[in-house]
VMD Tcl script that draws the C-alpha trace (Angstrom):
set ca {
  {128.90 73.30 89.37}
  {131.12 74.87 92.15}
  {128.30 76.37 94.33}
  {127.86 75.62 97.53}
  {125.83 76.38 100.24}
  {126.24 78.33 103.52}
  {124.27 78.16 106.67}
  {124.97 80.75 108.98}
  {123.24 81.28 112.33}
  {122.49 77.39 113.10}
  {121.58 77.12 117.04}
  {120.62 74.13 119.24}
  {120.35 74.25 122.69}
  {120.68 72.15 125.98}
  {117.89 74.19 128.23}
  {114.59 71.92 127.41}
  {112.39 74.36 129.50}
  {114.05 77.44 127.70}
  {111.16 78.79 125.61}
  {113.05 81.66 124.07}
  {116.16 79.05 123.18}
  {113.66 76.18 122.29}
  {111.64 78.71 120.18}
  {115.08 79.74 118.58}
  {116.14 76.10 117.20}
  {112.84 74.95 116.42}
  {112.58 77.80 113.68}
  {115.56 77.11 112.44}
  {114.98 72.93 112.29}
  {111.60 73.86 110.37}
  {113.09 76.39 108.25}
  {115.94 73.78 107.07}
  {112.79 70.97 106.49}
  {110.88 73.31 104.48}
  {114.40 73.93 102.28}
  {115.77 70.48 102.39}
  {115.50 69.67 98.74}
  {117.55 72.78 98.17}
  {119.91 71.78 100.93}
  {120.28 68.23 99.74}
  {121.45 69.31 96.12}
  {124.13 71.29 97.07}
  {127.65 70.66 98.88}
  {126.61 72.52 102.43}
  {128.42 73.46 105.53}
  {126.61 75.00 108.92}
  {127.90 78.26 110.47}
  {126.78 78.04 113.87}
  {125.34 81.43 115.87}
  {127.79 82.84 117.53}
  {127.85 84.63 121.32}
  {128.86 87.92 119.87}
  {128.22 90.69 116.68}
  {130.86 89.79 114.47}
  {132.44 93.40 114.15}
  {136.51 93.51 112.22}
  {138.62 91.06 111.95}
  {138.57 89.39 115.58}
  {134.59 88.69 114.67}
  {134.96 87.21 111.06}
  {137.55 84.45 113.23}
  {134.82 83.97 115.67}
  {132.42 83.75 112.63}
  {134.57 81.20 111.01}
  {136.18 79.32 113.64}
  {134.53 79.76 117.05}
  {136.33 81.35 120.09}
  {139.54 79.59 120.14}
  {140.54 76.60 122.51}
  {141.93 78.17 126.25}
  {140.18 81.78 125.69}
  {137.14 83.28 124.89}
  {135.91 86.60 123.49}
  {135.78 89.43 126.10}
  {133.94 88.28 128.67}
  {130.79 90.96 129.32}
  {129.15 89.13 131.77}
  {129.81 91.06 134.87}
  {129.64 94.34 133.01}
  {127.28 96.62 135.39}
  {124.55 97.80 133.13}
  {120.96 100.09 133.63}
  {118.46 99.41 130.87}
  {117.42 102.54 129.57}
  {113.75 104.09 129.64}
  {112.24 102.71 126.68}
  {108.71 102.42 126.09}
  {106.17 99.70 124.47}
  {104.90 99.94 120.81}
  {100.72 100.00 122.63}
  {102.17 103.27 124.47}
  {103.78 105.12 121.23}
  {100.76 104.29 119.21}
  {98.17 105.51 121.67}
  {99.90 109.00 121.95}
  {99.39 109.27 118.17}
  {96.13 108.70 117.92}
  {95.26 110.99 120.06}
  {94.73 113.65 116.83}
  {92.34 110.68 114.86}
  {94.23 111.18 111.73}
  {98.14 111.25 110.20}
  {100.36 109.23 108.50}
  {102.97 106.39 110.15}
  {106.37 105.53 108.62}
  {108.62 102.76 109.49}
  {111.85 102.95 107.51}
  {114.94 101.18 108.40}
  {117.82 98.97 106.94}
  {115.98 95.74 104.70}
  {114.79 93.11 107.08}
  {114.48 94.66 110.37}
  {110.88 94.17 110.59}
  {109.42 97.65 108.71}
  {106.66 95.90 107.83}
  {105.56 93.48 110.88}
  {105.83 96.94 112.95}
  {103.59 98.78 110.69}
  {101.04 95.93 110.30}
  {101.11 95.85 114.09}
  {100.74 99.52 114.34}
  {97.74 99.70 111.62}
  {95.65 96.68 113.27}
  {96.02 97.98 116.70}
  {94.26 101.99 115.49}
  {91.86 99.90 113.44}
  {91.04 97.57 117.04}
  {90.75 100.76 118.73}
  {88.35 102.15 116.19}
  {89.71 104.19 113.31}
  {90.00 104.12 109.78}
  {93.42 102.91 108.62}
  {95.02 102.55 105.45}
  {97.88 100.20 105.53}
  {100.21 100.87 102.08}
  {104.07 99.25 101.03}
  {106.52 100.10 98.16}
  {108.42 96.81 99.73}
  {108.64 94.67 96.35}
  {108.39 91.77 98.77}
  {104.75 92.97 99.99}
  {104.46 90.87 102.95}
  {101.97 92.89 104.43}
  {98.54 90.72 103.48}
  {101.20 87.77 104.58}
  {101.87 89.41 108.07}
  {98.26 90.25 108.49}
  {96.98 86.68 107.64}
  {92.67 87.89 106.81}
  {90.99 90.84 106.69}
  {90.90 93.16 110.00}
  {87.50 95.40 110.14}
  {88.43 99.35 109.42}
  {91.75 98.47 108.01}
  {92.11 98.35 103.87}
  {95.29 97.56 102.32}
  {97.21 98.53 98.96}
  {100.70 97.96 97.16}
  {102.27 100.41 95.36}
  {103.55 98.65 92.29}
  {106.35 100.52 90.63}
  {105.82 98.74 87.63}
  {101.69 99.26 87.52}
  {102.28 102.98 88.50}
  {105.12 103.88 85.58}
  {102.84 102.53 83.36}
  {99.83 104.60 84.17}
  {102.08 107.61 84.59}
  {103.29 106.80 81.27}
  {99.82 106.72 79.78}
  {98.95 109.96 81.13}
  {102.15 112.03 79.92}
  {101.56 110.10 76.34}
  {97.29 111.54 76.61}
  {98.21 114.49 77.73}
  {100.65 115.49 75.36}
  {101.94 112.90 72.67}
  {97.88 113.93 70.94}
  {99.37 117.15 69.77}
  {102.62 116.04 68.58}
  {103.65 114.35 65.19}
  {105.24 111.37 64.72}
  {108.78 111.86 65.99}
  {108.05 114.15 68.73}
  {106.10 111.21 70.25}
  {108.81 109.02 70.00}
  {111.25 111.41 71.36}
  {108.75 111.59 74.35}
  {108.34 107.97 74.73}
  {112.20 107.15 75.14}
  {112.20 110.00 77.59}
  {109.77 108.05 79.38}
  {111.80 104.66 79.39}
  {114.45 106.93 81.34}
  {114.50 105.37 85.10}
  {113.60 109.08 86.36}
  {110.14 107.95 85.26}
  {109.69 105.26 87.46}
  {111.31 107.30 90.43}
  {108.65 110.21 89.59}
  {105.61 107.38 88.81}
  {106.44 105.81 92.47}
  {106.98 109.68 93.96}
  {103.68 110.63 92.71}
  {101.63 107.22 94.18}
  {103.58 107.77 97.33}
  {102.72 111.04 97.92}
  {98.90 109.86 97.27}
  {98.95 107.61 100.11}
  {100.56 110.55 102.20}
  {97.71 112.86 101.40}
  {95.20 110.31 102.58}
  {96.44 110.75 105.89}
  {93.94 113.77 106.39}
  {91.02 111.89 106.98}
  {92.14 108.61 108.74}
  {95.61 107.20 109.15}
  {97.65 105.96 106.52}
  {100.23 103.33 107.40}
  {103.35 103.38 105.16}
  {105.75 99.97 105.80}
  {107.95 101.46 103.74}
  {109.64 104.70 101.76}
  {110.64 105.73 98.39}
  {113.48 104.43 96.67}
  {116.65 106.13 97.93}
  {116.84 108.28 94.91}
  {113.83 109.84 95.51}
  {114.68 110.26 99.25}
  {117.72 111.97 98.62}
  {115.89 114.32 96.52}
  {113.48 115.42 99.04}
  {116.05 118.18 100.25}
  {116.14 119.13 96.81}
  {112.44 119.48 95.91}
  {112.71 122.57 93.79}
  {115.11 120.41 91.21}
  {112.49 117.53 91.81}
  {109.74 119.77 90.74}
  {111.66 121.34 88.03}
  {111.94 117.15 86.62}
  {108.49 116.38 87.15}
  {107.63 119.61 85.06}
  {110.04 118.48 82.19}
  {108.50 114.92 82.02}
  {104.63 116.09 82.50}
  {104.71 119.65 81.13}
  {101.65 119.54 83.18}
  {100.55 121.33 87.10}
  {100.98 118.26 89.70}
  {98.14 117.21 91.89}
  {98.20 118.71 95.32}
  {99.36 115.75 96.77}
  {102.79 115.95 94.83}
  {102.86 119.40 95.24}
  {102.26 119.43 99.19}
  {104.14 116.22 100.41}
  {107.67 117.72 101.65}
  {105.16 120.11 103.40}
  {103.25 117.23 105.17}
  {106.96 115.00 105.78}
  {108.04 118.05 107.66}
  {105.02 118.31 110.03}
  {105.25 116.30 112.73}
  {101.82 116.86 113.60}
  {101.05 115.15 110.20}
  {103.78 112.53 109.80}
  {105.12 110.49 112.01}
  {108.73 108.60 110.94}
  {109.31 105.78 112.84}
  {113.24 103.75 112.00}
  {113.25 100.57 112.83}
  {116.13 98.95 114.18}
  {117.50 95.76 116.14}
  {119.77 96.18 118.43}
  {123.36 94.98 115.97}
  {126.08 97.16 115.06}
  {125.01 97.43 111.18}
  {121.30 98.35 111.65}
  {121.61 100.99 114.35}
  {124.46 102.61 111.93}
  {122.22 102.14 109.16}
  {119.43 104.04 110.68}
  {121.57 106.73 112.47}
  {122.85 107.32 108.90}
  {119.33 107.22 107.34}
  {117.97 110.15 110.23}
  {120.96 112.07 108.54}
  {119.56 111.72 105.66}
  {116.12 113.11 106.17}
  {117.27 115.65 109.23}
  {118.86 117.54 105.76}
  {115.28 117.65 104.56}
  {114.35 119.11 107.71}
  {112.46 115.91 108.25}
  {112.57 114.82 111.78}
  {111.95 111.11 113.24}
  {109.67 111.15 115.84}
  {111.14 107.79 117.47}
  {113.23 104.65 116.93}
  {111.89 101.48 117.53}
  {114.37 98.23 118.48}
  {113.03 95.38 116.89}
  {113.77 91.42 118.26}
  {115.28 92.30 121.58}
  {116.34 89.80 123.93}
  {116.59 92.04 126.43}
  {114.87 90.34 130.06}
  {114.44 87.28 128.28}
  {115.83 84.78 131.12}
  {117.32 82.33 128.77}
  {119.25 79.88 130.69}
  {121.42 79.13 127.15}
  {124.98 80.78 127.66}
  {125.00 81.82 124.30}
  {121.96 83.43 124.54}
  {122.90 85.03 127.57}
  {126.32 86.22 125.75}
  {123.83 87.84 123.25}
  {121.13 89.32 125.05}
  {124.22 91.13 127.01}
  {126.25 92.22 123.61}
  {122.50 93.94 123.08}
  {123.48 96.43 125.74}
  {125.93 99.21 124.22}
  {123.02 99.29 121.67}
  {120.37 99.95 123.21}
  {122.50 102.32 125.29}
  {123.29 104.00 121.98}
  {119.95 104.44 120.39}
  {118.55 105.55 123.71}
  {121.42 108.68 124.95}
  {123.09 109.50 121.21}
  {120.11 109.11 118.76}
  {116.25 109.08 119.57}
  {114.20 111.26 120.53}
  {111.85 108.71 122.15}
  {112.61 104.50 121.87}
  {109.96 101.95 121.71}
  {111.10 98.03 122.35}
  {110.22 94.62 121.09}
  {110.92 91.70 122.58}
  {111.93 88.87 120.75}
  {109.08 86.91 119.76}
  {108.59 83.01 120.42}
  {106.12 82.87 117.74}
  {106.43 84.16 114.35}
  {104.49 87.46 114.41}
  {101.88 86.74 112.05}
  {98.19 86.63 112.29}
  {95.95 89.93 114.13}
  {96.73 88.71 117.53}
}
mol new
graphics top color blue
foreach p $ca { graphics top sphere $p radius 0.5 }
foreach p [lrange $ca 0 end-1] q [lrange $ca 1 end] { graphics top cylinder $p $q radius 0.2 }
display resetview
């Protein structure tokens, strides 16, 4: 075999009474235990983290080869700097529960915490009393993971693409494959393998869980495939599919949820963020998106923030300052409001 093995991001630290750098290596050094089976069988080199985001071709040779011998990268360190008014995930949450009902979104670029800030959101409105719903599309479905036991008020569900295509399946075959002959149904059933049936199966569930959201909150760690998001701003073409496949009228919710995405007083889109180059374009690009549905975020959340950590560890230091112009950015050119989250010394998991 010619694999080999990468790891990128290794850190260690010489501040022993640094809990944000201790915290930092000893996830690592237990992540590469629980792996080191996989690590063993392989030929493996170590990347280590590096001071700065590695943006063009003057970060890929930082990446690769550190800051070369006599010079460093720019030095930011004395860069005069205001942190921006951001405010804390507690305060965002308790102005929208203020109408006892709605739906939450978090959407954002794969792995920037969607759904550890939606399982935080749904456990604190169930702690304070309501009835949440806490739903993902995420294939992953960390959610019962993140949440570690059962939280009183607070149900969960997956929406299974797979699960969902079938029953939709099912339902277009009852509903209209009874009063066709024998080739007509098998005309309809390789319609149905088409991947437009999966995108409308999945459209269909989501927009169930949406229409729960007007008699308790419904917490979403996730959105639609982006095929069916692009289609939002196209709903009448949507609708004009969904007709084709079921020949049938859609349920309400269907039929109402670009109606309830574009109330703000009924859904709330959170994007979720860190504060790196790719993410924050990511996002800005995916509030594009749904600003041409007429669908407006109602804030941006940065996610694993080192921001007022006090790290004594110069590389951390170098970090938590590259953090700046981002945070800067989402603040003025992007949100309308910006929650923050601090980096977190434990792994998030568990109610508490």
């Amino acid at each position: 075999s010619n694999q080999q093995l990468v790891i990128n991001g290794t850190f260690t630290t010489a501040c022993p009474d640094d809990i944000t750098a201790q915290a930092m290596e000893r996830r690592g050094r237990m992540a590469m235990e629980r792996a080191a089976a996989f690590i063993g069988s392989l030929p493996s080199w170590q990347v280590p983290l590096r001071p700065v985001n590695i943006l063009g071709l003057g970060g890929l040779r930082v990446l690769l080869e550190g800051e070369p011998a006599g010079g460093k990268a720019p030095d930011i360190s004395r860069e005069t700097w205001t942190a921006p008014a951001m405010e804390s995930l507690a305060a965002l949450v308790a102005d929208f529960e203020t109408q006892g009902h709605g739906v939450i979104m978090t959407m954002g670029k794969g792995g920037v915490g969607k759904t550890t800030v939606a399982a935080a959101i749904a456990v604190l409105l169930a702690q304070r009393g309501h009835a949440v719903h806490l739903s993902t599309t995420d294939p992953a479905a960390h959610v019962a993971q993140t949440l570690d036991g059962q939280v009183p008020g607070l149900t969960l569900s997956r929406i299974d693409p797979a699960a969902e295509t079938a029953a939709y399946t099912a339902e277009v075959l009852q509903n209209q494959g009874a009063e066709m002959d024998e080739s007509g149904r098998e005309l309809l059933e390789e319609d149905l393998r088409s991947p437009c049936t999966e995108e409308i199966a999945v459209f269909r569930a989501f927009a169930r869980e949406v229409g729960r959201g007007a008699k308790r909150f419904v917490v979403l760690d996730t959105a639609p495939t982006g095929h069916t998001l692009l289609l939002l701003d196209a709903s009448e073409a949507y609708q004009r599919e969904l007709e084709r496949q079921a020949r049938t009228s859609q349920p309400e919710e269907v039929l109402r949820l670009l109606e309830r995405l574009r109330d703000p007083e009924v859904t709330r889109i959170l994007l979720i963020t860190l504060p790196e180059a790719t993410p924050v374009q990511e996002a800005a690009a995916l509030q594009e998106d749904l600003r041409r549905a007429r669908i407006e975020p109602a804030a941006w959340i940065i996610n694993q923030s080192l921001l007022g950590c006090g790290s004594c560890d110069p590389l951390l230091q170098r970090r938590e300052r590259s953090e700046h112009r981002y945070l800067s950015e989402v603040v003025e050119k992007h949100a309308h409001r910006t929650a923050w989250l601090p980096w977190q010394a434990e792994e998030p998991t568990g109610q508490e």
